[in-house]
C-alpha positions as CSV (number, residue, x, y, z in Angstrom):
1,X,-20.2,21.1,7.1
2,X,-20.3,22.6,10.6
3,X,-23.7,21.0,11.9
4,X,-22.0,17.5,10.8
5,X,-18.5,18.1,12.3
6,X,-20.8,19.4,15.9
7,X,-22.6,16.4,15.2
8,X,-19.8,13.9,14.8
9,X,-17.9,15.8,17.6
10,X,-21.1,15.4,19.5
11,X,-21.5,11.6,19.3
12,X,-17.3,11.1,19.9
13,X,-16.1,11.0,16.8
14,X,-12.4,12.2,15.8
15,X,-13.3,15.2,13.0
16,X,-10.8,15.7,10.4
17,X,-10.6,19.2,8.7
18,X,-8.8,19.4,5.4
19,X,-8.7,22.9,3.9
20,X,-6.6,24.8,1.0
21,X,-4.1,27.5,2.3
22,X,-6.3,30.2,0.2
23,X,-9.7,28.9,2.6
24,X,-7.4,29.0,5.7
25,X,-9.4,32.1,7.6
26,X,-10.7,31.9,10.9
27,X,-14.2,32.5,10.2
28,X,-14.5,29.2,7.7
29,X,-12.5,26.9,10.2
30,X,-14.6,24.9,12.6
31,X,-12.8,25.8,15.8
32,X,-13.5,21.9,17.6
33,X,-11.5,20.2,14.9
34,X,-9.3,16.9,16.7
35,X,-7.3,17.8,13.6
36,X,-7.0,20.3,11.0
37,X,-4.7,19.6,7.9
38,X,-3.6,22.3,5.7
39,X,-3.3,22.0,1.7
40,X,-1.9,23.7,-1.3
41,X,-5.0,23.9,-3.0
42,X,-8.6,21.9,-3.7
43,X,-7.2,18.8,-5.7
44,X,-5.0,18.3,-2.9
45,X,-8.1,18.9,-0.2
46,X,-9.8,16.1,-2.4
47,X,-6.7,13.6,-2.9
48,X,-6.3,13.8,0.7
49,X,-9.3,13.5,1.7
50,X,-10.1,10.2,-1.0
51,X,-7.2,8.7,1.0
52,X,-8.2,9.6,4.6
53,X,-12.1,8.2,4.0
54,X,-13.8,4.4,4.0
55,X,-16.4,5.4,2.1
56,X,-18.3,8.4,0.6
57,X,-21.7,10.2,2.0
58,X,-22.7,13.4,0.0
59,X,-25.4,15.4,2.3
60,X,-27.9,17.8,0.2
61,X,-25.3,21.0,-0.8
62,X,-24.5,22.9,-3.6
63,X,-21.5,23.6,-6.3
64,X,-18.8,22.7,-4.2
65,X,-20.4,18.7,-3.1
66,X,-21.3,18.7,-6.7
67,X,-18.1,18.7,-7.4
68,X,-16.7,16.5,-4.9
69,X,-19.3,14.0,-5.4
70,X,-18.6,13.9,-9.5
71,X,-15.0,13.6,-9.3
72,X,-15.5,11.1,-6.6
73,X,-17.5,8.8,-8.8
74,X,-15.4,9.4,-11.6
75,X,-12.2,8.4,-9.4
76,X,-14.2,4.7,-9.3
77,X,-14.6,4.4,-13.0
78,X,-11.2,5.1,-14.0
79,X,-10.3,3.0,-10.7
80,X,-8.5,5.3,-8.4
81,X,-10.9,4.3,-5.5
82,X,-13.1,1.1,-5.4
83,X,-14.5,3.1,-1.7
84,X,-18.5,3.0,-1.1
85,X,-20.7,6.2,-2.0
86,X,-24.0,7.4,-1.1
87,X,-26.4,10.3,-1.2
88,X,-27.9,10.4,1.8
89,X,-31.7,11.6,0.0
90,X,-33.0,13.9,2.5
91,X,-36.3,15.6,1.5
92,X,-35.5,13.8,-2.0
93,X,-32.7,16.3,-2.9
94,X,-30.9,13.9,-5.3
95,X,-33.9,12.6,-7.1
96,X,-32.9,14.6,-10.4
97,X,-29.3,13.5,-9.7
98,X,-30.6,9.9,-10.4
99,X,-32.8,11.5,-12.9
100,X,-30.3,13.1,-14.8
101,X,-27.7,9.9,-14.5
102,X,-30.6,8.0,-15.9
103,X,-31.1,10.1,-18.5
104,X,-27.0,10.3,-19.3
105,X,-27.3,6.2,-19.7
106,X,-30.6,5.7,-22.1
107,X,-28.2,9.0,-24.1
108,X,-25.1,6.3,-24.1
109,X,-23.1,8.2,-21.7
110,X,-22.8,6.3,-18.9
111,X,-23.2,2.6,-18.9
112,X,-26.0,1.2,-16.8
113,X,-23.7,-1.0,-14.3
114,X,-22.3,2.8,-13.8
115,X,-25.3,2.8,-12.1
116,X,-23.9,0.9,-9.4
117,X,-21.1,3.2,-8.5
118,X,-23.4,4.9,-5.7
119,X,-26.2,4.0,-3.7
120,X,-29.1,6.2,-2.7
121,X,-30.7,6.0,0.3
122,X,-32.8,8.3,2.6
123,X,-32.2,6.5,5.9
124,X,-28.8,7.1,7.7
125,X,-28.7,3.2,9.1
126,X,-30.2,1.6,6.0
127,X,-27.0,3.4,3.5
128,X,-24.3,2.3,6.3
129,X,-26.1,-1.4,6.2
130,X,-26.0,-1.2,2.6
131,X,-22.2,0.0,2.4
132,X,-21.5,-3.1,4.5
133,X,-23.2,-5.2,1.5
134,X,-22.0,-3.2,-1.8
135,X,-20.0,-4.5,-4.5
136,X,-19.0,-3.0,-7.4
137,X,-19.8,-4.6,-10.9
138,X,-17.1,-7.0,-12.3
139,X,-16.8,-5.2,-15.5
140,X,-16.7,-2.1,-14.1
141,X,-13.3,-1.1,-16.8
142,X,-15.6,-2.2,-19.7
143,X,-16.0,1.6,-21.1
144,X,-11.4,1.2,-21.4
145,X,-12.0,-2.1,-23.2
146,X,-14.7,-1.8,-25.4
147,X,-13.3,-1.8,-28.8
148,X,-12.0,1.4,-30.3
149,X,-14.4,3.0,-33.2
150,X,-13.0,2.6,-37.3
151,X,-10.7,5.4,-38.2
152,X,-12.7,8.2,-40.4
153,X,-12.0,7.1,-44.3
């Protein structure tokens, strides 16, 4: 998160640092921050920062953008967001992300125009391109309104 932020910072851009109380310690806060917003705890850090976003980029990471990036797409289905997100596929890290999502759907897990809840792209210019074209499927609710299963006899 720190390369980005000197990045972003780099290149002018305002960088917004949202962090849980029990994270707040000097040695994990990016000292450049145009602002720095302190929260209760993580699902705060994540509501807050669902609201402050346009769209969603997940960069190759471990447990923690795992997390973000499932609860992020799950946020969508349910329909608490309808915001763009990409995986920005550098050196192919999220290949067996797709993998596994494919794998969920031929299963039944995940319906296939779930699919469409995130793009993947390896190009910086090409994902923000195709944010700027991306719509979500119509029946994106269909897995709330299919029809509920018999009750057991």
């Amino acid at each position: 998160m720190g390369a980005l932020a000197d990045a972003a910072l780099n290149a002018g851009a305002t960088v917004v640092g949202v962090v849980p109380r029990s994270l707040f310690q000097p040695q994990l806060i990016h000292d450049q921050l145009s602002e720095l917003r302190l929260v209760k705890n993580m699902h705060e850090r994540k509501a807050l920062m669902s609201r402050l976003a346009d769209a969603f980029i997940a960069l190759p990471g471990g447990f923690g953008t795992f997390d973000e990036l499932f609860e992020t797409l799950t946020w969508i289905q349910i329909g608490i967001h309808r915001k763009p997100v990409g995986l920005l596929n550098i050196n192919n890290y999220f290949l067996p992300f797709v993998s596994m999502v494919e794998h969920a759907q031929k299963e039944g897990f995940i319906y296939s125009n779930h699919r469409e809840l995130f793009i993947v792209e390896d190009d910086p210019q090409q994902m923000l391109l195709k944010f700027q074209n991306h719509h979500l499927p119509e029946d994106l609710e269909n897995w709330i309104k299919r029809p509920s299963a018999p009750a057991n006899p």
